[in-house]
PAZAPA-4460 file (N, C-alpha, C; in steps of 0.05 Angstrom, whole numbers, plus 32768, in hexadecimal, padded with zeros to 4 digits):
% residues 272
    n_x    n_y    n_z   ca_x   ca_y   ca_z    c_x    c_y    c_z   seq   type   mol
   7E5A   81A6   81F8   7E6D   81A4   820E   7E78   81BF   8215     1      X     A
   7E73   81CB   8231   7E82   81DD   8236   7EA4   81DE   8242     2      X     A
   7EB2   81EF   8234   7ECF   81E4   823E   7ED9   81EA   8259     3      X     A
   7EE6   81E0   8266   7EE6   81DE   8287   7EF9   81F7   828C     4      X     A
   7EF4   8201   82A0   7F11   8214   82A4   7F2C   8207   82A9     5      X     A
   7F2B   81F1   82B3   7F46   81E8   82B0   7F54   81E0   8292     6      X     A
   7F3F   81D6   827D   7F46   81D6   8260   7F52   81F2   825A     7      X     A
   7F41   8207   825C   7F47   8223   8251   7F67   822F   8260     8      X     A
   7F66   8225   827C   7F7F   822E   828D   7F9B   8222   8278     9      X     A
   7F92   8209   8277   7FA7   81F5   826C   7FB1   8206   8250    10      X     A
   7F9D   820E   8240   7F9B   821E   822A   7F9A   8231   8221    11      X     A
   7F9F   8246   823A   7FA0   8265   823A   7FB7   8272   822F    12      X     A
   7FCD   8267   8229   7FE1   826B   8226   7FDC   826B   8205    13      X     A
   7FCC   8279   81EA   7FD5   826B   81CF   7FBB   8264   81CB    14      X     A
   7F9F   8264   81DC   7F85   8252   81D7   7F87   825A   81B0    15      X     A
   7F7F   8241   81A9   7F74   8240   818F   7F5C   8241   8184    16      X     A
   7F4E   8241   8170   7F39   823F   8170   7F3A   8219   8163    17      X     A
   7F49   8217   8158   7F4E   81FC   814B   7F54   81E5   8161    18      X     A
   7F60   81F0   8173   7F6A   81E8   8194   7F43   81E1   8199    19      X     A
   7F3B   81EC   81A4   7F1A   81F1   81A5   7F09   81D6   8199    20      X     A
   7F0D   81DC   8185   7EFC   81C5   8171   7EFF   81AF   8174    21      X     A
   7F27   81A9   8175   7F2E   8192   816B   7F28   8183   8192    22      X     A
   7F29   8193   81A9   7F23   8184   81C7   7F02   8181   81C3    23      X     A
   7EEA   8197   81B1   7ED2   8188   81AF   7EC7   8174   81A7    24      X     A
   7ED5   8171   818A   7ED4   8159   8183   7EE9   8142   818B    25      X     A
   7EF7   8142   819C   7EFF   8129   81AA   7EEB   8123   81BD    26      X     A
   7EDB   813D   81CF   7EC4   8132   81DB   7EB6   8120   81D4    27      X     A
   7EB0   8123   81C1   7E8E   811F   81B2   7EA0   80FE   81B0    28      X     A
   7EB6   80FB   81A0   7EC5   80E0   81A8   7EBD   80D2   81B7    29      X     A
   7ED3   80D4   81D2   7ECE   80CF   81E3   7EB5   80C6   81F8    30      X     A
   7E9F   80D0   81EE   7E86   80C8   81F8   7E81   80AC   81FC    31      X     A
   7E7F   80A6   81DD   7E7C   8089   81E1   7E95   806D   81E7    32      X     A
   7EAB   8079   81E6   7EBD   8071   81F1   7EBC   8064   8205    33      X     A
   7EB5   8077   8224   7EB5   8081   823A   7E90   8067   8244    34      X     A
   7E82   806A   822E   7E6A   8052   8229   7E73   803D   8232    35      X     A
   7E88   8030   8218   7E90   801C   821C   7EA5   8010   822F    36      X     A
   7EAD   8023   8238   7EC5   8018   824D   7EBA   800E   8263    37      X     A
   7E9F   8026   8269   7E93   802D   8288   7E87   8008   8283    38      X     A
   7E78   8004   8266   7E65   7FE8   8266   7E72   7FCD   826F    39      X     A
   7E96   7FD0   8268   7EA3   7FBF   8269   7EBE   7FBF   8281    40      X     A
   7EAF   7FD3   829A   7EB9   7FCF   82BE   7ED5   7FE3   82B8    41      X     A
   7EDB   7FF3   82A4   7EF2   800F   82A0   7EE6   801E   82AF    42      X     A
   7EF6   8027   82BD   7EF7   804B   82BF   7F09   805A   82B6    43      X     A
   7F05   8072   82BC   7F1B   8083   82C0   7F38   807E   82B7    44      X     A
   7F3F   807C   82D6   7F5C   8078   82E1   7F6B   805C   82CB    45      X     A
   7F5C   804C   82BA   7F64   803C   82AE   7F6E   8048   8289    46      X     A
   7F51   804F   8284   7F50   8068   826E   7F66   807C   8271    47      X     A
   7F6E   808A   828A   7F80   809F   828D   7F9D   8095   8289    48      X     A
   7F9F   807D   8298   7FBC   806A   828A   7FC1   8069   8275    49      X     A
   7FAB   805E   8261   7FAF   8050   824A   7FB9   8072   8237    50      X     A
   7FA5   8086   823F   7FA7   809C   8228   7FC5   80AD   8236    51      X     A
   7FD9   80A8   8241   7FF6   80B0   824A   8001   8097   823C    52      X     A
   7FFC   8084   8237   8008   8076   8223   8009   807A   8206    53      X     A
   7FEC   8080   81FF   7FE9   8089   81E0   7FF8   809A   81DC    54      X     A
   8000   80B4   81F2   8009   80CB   81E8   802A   80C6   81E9    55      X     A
   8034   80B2   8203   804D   80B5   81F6   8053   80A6   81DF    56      X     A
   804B   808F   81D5   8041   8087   81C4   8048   809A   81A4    57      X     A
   8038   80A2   81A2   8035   80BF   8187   804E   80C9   8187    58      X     A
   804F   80D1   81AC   806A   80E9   81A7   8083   80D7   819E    59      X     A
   8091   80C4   819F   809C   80AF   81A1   80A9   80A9   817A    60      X     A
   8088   80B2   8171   808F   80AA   814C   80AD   80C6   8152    61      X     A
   80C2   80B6   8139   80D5   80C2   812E   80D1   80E4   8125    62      X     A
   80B2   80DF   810A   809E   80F6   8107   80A4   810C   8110    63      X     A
   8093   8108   812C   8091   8120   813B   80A4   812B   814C    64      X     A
   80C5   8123   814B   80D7   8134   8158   80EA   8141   813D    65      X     A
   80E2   8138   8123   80F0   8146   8110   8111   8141   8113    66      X     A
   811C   8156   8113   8142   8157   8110   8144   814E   812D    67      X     A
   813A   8155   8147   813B   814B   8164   813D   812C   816D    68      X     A
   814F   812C   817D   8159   8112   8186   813F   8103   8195    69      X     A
   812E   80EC   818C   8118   80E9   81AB   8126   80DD   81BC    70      X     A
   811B   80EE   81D3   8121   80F0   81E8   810E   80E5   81FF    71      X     A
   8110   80E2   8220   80FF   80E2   8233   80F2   8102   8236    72      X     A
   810B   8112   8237   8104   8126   823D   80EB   8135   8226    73      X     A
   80F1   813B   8209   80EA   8141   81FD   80CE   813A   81F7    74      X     A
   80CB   811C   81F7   80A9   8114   81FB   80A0   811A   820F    75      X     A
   80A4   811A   822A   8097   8128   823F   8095   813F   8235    76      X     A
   80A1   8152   822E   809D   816C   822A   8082   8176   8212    77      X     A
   8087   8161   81FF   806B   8161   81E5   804F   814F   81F7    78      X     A
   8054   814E   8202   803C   8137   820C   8032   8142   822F    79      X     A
   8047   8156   823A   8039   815B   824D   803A   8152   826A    80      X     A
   8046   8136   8260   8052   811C   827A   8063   812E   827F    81      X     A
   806C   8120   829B   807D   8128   82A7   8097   810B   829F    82      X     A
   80B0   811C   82A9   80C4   8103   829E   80C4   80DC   82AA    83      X     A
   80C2   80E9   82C8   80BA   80D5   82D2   80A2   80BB   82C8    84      X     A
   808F   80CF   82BE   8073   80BE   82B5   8080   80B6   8297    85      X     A
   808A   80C3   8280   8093   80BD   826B   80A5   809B   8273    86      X     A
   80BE   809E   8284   80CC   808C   8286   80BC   8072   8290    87      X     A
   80AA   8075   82A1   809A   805E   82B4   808B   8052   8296    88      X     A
   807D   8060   8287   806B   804D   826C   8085   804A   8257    89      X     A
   8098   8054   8257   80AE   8047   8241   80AF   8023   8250    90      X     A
   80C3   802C   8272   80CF   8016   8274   80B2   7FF7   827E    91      X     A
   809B   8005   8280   8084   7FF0   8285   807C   7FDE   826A    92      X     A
   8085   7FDF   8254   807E   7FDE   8240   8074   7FE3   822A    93      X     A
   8062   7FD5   8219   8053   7FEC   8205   8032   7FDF   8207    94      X     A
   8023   7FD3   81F8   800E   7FD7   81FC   8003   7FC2   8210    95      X     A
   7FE3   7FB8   8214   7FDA   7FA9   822A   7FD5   7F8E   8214    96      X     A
   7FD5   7F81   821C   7FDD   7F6C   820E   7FC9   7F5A   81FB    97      X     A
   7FCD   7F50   81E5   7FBA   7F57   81D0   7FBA   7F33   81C1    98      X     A
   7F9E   7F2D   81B9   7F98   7F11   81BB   7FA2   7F0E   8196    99      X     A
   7FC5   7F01   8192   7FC6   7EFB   817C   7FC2   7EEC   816A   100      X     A
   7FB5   7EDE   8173   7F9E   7EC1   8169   7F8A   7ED0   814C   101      X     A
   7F7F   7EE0   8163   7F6A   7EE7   8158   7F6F   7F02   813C   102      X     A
   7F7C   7F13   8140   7F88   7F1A   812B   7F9D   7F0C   8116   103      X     A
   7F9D   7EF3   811B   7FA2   7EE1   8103   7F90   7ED3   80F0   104      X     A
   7F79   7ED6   8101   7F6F   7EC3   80F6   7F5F   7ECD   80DC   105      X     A
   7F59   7EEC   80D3   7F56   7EF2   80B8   7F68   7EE8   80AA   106      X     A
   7F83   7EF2   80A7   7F9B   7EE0   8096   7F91   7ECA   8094   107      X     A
   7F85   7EAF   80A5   7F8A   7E96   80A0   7F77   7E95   8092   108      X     A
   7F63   7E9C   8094   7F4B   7EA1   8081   7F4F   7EA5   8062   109      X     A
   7F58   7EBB   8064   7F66   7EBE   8046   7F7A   7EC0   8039   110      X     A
   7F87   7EAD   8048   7F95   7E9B   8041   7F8F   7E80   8034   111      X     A
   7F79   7E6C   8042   7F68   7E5B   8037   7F56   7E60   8022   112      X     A
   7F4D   7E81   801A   7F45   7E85   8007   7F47   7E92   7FF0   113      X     A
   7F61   7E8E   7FEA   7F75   7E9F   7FD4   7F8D   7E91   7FD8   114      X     A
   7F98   7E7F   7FDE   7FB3   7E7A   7FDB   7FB4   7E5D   7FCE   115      X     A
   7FC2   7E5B   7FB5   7FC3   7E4B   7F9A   7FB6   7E2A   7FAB   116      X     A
   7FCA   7E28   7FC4   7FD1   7E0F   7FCA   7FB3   7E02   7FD8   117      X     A
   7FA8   7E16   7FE2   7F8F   7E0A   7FF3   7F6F   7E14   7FDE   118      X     A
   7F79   7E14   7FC2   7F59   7E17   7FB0   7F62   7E00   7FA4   119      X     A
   7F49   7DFF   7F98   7F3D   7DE9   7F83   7F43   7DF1   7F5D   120      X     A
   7F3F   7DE4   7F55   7F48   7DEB   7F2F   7F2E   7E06   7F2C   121      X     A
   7F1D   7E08   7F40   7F14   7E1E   7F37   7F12   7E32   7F41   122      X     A
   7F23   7E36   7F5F   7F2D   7E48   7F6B   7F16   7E50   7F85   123      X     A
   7F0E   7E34   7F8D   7EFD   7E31   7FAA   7F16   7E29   7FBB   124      X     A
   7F08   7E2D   7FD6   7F18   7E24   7FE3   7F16   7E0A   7FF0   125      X     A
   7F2B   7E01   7FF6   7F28   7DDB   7FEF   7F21   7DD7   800A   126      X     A
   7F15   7DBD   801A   7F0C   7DB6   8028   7F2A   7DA4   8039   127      X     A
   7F30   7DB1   8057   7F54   7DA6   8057   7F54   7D90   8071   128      X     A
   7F65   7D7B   8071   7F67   7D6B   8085   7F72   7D7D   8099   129      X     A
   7F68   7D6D   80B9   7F76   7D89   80C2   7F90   7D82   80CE   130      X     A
   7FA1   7D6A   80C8   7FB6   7D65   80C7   7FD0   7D5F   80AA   131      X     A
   7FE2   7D5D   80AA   7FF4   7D58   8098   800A   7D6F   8086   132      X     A
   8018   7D64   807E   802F   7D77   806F   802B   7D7D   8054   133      X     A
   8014   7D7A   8047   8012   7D86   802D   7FF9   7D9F   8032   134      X     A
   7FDF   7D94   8021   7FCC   7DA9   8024   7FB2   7DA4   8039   135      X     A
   7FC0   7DA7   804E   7FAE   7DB0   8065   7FAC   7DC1   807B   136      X     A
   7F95   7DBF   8086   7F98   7DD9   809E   7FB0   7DD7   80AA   137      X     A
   7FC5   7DCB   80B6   7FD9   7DCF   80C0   7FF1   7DD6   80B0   138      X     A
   7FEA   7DDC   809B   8002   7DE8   8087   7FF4   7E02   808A   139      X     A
   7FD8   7E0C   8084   7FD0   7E17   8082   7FD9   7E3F   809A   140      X     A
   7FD6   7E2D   80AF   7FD7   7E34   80C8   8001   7E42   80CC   141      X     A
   800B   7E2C   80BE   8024   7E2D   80C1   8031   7E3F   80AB   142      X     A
   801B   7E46   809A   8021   7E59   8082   8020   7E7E   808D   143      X     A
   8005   7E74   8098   7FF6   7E91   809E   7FEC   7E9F   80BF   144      X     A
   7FF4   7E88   80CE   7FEC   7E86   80EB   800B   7E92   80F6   145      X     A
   8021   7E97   80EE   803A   7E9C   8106   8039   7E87   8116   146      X     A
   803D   7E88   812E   803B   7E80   813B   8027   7E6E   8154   147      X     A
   8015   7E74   814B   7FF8   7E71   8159   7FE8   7E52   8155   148      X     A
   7FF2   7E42   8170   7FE2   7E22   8171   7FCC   7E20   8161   149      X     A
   7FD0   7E05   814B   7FB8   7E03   8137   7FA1   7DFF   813C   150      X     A
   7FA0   7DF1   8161   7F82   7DE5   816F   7F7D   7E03   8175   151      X     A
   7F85   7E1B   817C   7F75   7E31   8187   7F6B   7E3A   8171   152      X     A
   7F78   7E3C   8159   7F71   7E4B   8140   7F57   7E3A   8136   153      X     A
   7F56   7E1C   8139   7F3E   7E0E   8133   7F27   7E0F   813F   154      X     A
   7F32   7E16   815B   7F17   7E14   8166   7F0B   7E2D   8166   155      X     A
   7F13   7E41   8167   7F0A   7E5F   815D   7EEF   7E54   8141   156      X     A
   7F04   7E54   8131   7EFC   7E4F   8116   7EDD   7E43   8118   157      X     A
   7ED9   7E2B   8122   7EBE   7E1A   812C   7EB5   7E25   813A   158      X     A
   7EBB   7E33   814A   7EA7   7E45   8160   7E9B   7E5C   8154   159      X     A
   7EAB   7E6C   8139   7EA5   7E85   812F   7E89   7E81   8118   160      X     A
   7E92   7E62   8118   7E79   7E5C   80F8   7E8C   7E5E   80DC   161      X     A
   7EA7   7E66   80E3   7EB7   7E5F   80C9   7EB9   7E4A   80BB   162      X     A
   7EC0   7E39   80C4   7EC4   7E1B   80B6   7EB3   7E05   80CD   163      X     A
   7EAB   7DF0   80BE   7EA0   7DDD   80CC   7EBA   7DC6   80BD   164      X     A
   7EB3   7DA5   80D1   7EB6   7D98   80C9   7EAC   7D80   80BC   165      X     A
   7EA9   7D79   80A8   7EA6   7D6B   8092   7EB3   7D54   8097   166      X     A
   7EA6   7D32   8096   7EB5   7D1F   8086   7ED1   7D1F   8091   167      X     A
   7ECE   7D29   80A3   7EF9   7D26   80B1   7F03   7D43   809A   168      X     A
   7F01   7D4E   8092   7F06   7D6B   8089   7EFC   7D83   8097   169      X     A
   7F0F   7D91   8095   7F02   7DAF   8098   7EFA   7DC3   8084   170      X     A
   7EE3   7DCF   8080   7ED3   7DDA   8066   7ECE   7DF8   8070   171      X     A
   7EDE   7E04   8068   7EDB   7E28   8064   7EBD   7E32   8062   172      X     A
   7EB3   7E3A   806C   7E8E   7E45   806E   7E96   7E5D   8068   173      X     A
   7E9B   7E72   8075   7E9D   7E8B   8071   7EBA   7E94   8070   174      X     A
   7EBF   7EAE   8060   7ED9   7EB9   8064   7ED3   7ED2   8075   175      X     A
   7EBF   7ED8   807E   7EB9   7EEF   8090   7EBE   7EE1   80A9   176      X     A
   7ED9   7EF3   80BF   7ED7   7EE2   80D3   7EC5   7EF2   80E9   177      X     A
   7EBE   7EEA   80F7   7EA4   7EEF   8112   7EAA   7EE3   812C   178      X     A
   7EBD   7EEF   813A   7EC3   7EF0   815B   7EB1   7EDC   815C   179      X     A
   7EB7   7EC5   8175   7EA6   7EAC   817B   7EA4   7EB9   8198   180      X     A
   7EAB   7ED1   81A8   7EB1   7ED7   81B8   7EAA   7EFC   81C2   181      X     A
   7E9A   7EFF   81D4   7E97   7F1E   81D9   7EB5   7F36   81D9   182      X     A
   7EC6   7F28   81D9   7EE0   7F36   81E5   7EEE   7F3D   81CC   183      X     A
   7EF3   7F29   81B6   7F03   7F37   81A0   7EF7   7F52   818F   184      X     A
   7ED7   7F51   8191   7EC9   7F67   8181   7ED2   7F7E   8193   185      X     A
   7EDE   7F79   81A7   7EE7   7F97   81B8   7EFF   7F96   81B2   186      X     A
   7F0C   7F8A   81AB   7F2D   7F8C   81A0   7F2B   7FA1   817F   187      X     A
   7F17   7F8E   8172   7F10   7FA2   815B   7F0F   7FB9   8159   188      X     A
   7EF8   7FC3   8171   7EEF   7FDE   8172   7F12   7FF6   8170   189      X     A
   7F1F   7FEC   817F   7F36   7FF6   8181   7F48   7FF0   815F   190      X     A
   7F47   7FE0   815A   7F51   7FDE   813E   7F51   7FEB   812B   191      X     A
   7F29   7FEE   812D   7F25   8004   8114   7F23   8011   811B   192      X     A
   7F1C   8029   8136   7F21   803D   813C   7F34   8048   8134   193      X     A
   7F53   8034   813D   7F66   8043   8135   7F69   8042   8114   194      X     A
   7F61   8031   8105   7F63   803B   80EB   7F5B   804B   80E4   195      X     A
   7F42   8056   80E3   7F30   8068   80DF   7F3C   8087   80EF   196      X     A
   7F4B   807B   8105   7F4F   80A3   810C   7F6F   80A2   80FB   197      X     A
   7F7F   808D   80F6   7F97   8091   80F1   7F93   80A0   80CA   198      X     A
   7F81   8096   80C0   7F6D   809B   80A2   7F6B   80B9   80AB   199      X     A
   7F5F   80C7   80B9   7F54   80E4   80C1   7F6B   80ED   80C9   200      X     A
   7F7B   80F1   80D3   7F93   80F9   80E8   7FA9   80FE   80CC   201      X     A
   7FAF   80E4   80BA   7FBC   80E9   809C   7FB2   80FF   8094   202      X     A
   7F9A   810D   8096   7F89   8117   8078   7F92   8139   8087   203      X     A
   7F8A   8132   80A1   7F8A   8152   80AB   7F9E   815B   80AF   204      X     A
   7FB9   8142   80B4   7FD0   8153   80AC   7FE1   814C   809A   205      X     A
   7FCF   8150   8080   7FD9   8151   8069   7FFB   813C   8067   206      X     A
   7FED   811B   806A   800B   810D   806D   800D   8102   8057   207      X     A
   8014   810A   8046   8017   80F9   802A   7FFC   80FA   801B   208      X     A
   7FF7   80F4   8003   7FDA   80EA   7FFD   7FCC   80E7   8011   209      X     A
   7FAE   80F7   8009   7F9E   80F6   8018   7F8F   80D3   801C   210      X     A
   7F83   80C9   802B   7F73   80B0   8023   7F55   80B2   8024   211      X     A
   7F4A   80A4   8014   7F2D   809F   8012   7F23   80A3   8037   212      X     A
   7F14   80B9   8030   7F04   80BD   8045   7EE5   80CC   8042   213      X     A
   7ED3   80BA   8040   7EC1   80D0   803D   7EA6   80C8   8047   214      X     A
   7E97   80CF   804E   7E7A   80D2   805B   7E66   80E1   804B   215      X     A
   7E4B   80D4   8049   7E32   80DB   8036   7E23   80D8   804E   216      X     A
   7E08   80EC   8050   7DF9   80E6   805F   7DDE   80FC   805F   217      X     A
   7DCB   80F1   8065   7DAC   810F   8062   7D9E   810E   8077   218      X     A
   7D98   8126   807E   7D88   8131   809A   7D6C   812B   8096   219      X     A
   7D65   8123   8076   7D3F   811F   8077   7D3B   810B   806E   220      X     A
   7D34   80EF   8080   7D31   80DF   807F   7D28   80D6   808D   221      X     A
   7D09   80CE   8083   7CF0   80CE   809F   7CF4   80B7   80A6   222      X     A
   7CED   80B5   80BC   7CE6   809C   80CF   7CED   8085   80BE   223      X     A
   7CC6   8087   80B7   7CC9   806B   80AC   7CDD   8061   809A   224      X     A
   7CE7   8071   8093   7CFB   8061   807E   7D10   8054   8081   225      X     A
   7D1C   805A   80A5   7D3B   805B   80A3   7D40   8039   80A9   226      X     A
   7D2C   802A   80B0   7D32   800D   80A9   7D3B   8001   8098   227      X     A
   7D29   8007   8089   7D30   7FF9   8068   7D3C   8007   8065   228      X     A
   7D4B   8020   805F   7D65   802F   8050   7D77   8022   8063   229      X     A
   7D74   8023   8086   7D97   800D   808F   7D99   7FED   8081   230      X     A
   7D85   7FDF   807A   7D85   7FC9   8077   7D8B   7FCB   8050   231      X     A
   7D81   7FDF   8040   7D8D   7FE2   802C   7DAF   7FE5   8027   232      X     A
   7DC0   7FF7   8033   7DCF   8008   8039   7DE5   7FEA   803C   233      X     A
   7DE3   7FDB   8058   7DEB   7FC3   805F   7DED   7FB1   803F   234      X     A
   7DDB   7FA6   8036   7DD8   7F98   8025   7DF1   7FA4   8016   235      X     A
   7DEA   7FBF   8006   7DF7   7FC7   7FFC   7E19   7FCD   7FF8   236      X     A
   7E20   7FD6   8019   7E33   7FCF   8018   7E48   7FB5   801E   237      X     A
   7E33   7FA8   802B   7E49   7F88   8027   7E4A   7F7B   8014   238      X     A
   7E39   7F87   7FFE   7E43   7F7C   7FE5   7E55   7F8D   7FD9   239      X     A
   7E5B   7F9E   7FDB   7E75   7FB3   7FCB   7E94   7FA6   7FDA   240      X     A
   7E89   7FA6   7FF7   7EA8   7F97   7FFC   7EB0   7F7A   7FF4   241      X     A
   7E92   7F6B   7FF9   7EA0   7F4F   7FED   7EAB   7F55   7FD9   242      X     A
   7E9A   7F61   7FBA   7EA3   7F66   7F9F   7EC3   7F68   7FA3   243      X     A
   7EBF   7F7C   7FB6   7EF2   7F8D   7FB7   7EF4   7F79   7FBE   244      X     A
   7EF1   7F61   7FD2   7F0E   7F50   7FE0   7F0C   7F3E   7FC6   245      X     A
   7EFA   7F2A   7FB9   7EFA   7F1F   7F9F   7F0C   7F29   7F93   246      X     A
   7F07   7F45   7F88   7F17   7F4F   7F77   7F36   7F4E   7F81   247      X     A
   7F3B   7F60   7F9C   7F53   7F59   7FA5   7F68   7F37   7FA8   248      X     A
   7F52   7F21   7FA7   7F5A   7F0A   7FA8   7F5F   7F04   7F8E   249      X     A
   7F55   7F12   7F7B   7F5C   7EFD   7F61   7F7A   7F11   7F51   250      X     A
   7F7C   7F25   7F61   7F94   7F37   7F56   7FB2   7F2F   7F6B   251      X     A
   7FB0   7F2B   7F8B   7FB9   7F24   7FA1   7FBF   7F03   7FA5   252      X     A
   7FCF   7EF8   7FB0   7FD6   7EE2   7FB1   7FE6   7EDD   7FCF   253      X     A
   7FDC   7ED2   7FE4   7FEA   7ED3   7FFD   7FFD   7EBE   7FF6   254      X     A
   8011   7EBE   8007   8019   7EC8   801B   802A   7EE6   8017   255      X     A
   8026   7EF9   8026   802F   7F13   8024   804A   7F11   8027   256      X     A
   8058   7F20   8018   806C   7F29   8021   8079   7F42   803A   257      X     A
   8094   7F3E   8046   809B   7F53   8055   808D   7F76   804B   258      X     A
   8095   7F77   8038   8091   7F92   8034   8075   7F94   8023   259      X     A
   805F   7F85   8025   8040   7F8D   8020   8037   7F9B   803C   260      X     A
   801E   7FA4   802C   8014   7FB1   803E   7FF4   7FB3   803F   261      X     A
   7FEA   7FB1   8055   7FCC   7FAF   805C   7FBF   7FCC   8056   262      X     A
   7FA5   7FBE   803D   7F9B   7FD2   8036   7F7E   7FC9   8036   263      X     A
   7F71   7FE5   803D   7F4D   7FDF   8043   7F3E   7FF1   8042   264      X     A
   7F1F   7FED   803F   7F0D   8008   803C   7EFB   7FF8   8057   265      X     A
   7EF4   800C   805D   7EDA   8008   807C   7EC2   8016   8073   266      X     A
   7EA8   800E   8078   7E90   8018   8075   7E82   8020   8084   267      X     A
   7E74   8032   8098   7E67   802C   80B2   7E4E   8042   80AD   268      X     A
   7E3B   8036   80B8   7E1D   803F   80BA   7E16   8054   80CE   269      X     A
   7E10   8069   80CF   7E07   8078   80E7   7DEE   8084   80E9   270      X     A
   7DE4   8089   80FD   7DCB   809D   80FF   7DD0   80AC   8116   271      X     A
   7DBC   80B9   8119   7DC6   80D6   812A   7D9F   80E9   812D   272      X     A
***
């Protein structure tokens, strides 16, 4: 990527060399970003909204004004907005609005598969009516769902290949859940993105303990091989994570409390 003169103008004042790096590799980012938006009818002008929100956003943490009062003024000033534009994304709200169904429905999952009331004497998970006040899906739902109607959460569930029904029961198939729908795996993408840069972003500026971050990978690896090494690799690692959540389930006991906190490792495959 060559840098534009209006980058360098913007940057003439102080250019860094770290300044440099850190706008090429947001490029290289951005690429496929910019893929998926274009595949799914984004442009621009929609992208350019959203990223004046991220930034006042950031500027906004407590963090980053130190002993300084935050302010309108003061985040415009770190971020580059003008005051006007700062105040228009305060008073418009905060993000675009986000399907909470569906980010429940891990919790309800395991919730049905770790929590005392919905296993068996040997610690399966029991097969639940999907009405009533003791041990069934609608306790279930009312445990671990908030707020969220038990017919939308069910029918997800049957559409995803989670649970079928049984005999007038409902029977847990998988605890891996799988979007029944093109649209939530794009809610994801955003999810773990942001986990994954918020993981990198800790490390580089040194915020506390560093966290597990690390990447293995080799430049000589002919052709033929790289099938069977992705299809090894896969195997491989979906069995290391099942192994952790097991383990985590038999040490863990839902329902969480206020002050727990969500903890996870991610695995992801690349070639190049």
């Amino acid at each position: 990527m060559k840098v534009s003169a209006a980058i360098k103008t913007a940057l003439a004042s102080g250019w860094a060399e770290s300044q440099e790096i850190l706008l090429r590799s947001l490029h290289r980012l951005l690429v496929p970003i910019a893929r998926l938006l274009m595949r799914n009818g984004i442009g621009y002008p929609a992208f350019a909204e959203m990223a004046k929100r991220a930034f006042v956003e950031a500027a906004m943490a407590p963090d980053v004004h130190g002993p300084f009062r935050t302010t309108k003024a003061r985040t415009a000033l770190l971020t580059g907005l003008t005051r006007p534009e700062v105040r228009r994304i305060l008073e418009t709200g905060e993000e675009l609005p986000h399907a909470a169904h569906t980010a429940r429905i891990p919790a309800i999952i395991a919730g049905w598969a770790t929590d005392p009331l919905f296993l068996d004497e040997e610690g399966r998970p029991i097969a639940l009516p999907e009405t009533g006040s003791g041990r069934s899906f609608e306790t279930l739902i009312r445990r671990f769902g908030a707020d969220i109607p038990r017919a939308t959460v069910l029918e997800e569930l049957l559409l995803s290949g989670c649970v079928e029904r049984r005999h007038g029961r409902l029977v847990l198939l998988d605890r891996r859940y799988r979007s029944s729908s093109g649209v939530d795996p794009l809610r994801y993408f955003g999810d773990a993105t942001r986990r994954f840069g918020d993981t990198i972003v800790r490390n580089l500026l040194r915020e506390g303990e560093p966290f597990l971050q690390r990447e293995v990978w080799s430049r000589a690896i002919p052709p033929e091989r790289v099938a069977l090494l992705r299809q090894q690799l896969r195997e491989l690692l979906a069995a290391q994570i099942d192994d952790s959540l097991a383990l985590l389930d038999r040490e863990e006991r839902l329902p969480a409390r206020p002050d727990h906190r969500t903890v996870g490792v991610g695995y992801y495959y690349f070639e190049s």
